[in-house]
C-alpha positions in Angstrom: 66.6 126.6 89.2 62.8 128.1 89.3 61.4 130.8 89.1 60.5 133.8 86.3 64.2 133.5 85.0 63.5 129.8 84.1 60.5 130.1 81.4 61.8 127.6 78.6 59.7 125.3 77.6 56.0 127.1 79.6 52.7 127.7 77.6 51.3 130.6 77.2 54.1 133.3 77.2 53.6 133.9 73.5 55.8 134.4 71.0 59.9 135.7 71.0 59.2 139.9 70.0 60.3 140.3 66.2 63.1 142.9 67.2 65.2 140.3 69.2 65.1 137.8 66.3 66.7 140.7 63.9 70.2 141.1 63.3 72.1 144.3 63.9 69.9 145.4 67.0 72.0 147.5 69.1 74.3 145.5 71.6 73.2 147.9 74.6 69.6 148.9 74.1 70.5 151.4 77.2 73.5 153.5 78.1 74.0 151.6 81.4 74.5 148.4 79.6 77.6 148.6 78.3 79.0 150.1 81.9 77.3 147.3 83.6 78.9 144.6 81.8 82.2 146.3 82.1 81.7 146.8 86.6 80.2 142.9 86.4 83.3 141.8 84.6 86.1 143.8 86.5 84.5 142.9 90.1 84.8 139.0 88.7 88.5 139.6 87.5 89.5 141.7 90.6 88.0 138.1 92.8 84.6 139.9 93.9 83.0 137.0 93.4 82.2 134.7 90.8 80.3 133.9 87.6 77.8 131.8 89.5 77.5 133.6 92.3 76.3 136.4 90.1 73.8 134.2 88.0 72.8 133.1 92.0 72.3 136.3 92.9 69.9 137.4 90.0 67.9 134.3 91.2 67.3 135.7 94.3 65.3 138.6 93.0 61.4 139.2 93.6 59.7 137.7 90.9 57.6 141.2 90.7 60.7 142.9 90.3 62.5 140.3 88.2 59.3 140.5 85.6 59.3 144.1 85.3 63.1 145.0 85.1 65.6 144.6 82.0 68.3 142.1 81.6 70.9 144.7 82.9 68.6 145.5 85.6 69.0 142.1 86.7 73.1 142.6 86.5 72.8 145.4 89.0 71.0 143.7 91.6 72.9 141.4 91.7 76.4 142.9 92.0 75.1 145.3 94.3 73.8 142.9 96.5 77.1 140.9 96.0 79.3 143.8 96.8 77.1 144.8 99.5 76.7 141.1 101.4 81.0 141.2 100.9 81.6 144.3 102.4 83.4 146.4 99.8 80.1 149.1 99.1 77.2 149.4 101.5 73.7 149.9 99.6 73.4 153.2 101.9 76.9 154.5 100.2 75.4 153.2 96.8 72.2 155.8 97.7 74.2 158.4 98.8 76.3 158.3 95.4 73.5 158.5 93.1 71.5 161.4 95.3 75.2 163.2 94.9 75.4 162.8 91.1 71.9 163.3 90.6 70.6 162.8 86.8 74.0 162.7 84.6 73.7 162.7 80.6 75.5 159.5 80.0 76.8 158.9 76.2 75.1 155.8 74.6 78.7 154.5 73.5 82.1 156.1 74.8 84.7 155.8 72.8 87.7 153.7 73.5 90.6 155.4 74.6 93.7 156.0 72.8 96.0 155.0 75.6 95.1 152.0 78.0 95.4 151.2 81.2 97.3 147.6 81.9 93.9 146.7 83.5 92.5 147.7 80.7 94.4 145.4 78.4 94.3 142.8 80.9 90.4 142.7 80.9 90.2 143.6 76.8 92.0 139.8 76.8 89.6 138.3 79.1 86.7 139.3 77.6 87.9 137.9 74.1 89.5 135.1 75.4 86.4 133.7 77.8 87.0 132.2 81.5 87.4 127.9 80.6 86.2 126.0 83.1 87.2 122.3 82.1 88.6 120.9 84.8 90.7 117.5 85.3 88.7 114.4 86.8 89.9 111.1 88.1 86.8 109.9 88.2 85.3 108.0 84.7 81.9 109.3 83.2 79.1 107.6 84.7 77.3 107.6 81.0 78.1 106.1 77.7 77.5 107.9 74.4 73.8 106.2 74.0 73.0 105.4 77.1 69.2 105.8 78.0 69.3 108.6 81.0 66.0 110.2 82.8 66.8 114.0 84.4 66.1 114.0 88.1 63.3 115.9 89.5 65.7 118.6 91.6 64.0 120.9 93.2 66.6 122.8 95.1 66.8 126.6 96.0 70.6 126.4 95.4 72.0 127.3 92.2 72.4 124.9 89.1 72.2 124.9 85.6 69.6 122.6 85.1 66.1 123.8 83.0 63.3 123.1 84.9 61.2 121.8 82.1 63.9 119.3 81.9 62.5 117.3 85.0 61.8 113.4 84.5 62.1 113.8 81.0 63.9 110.8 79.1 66.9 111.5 76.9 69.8 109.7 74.7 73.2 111.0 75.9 74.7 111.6 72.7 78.0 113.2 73.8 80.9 113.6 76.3 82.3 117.1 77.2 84.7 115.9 80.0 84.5 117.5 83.1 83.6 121.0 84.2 83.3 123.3 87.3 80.0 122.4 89.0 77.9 125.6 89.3 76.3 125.2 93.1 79.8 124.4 94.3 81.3 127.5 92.8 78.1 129.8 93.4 77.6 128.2 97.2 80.9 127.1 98.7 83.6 129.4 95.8 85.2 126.0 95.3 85.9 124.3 91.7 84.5 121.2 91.8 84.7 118.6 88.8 81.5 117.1 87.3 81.1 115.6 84.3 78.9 117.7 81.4 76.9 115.1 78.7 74.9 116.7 75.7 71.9 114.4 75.5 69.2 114.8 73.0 65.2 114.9 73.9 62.5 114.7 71.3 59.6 117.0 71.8 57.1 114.6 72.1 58.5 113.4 75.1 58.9 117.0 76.5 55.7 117.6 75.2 53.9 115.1 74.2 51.7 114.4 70.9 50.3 117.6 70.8 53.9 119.1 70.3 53.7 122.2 67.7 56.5 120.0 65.6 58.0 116.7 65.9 61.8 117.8 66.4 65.4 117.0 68.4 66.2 118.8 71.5 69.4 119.0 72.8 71.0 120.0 76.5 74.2 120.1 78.1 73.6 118.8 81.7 75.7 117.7 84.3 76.3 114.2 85.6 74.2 115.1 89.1 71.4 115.7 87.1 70.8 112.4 85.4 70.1 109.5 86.3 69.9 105.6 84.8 66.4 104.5 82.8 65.8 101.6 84.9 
């Protein structure tokens, strides 16, 4: 994973803006938002496509673009793209629609309607309940809790969930999840394949060095393909 949507850990981006580390900001800073998450969310129910292939598809984006665009702008991109590449809505159609409906007042937040829809209940549930994606494994965990690991130096273009600051750093796994849905697999093939998922903790003067703002514990949830054995 590289590229402007993978900027933990870089110098010289400056510091979070003060308004996204206060509470009680809005939840859609636009009046698309909230529509966008809902179309994202009911494409994935309905078997559009997946999760990943959606995070995928963001990654795909012009960094230009990417850069100067919102986090929902991001969403659209990529579920146009997806719906487009799958056949169920052209980009010309999408075009057409919007030089039909021209420049619509959209309320900021609709309210929710009195009577729903069974979809609507059905996706109301899904949203609060979350999509799990533990699967089972008959294959052991390659790492023990304390076991000295080094992160691989991936370089891929395919999806995964791996930061890229994260490269050749050594880290202490510190805990087991089990096993999960491997992200490539599901974004690249639509397949659930099991890998195991470790937390292991990095210290920052090891992602950092000694001239490391503060001397603190980092800790990431990474896959089992991602590590390997301090020799």
């Amino acid at each position: 994973m590289h590229g402007p949507h993978d900027l933990g850990g870089r110098d010289g981006l400056g510091p979070i803006e003060p308004e996204f580390l206060e509470p009680g900001i809005p939840d859609w800073r636009y009046p698309f938002e909230g529509r966008m998450h809902a179309i994202t969310a009911m494409a994935i129910k309905n078997g559009a496509f997946n999760l990943d292939e959606q995070r995928h598809g963001i990654e795909l984006m012009k960094w230009s673009d990417y850069l100067d665009s919102t986090y929902y702008a991001h969403w659209l991109f990529s579920v146009e793209k997806l719906l487009n590449d799958k056949g169920y809505i052209t980009h010309e159609q999408v075009d057409e629609r919007m030089r039909e409906l021209g420049a619509p007042d959209m309320k900021p937040h609709p309210e929710k309607p009195e009577q729903l829809t069974p979809f609507a209940r059905d996706m109301i549930e899904v949203l609060w309940k979350g999509t799990p994606h533990d699967l089972p494994s008959d294959a052991d965990p390659a790492f023990a809790v304390g076991a000295e690991v080094v992160v691989r130096n991936i370089n891929e273009v395919t999806h995964n969930r791996l930061p890229g600051y994260l490269n050749k750093i050594k880290g202490v796994v510190v805990r087991q999840y089990g096993a999960f849905h491997d992200p490539a697999d599901s974004a690249h093939k639509q397949v659930d394949s099991p890998h195991h998922l470790y937390m292991v903790k990095f210290s920052s003067k090891e992602l950092w060095g000694d001239d490391a703002a503060e001397d603190f514990d980092l800790y990431a949830d990474l896959f089992e393909n991602y590590l390997e054995p301090v020799n």
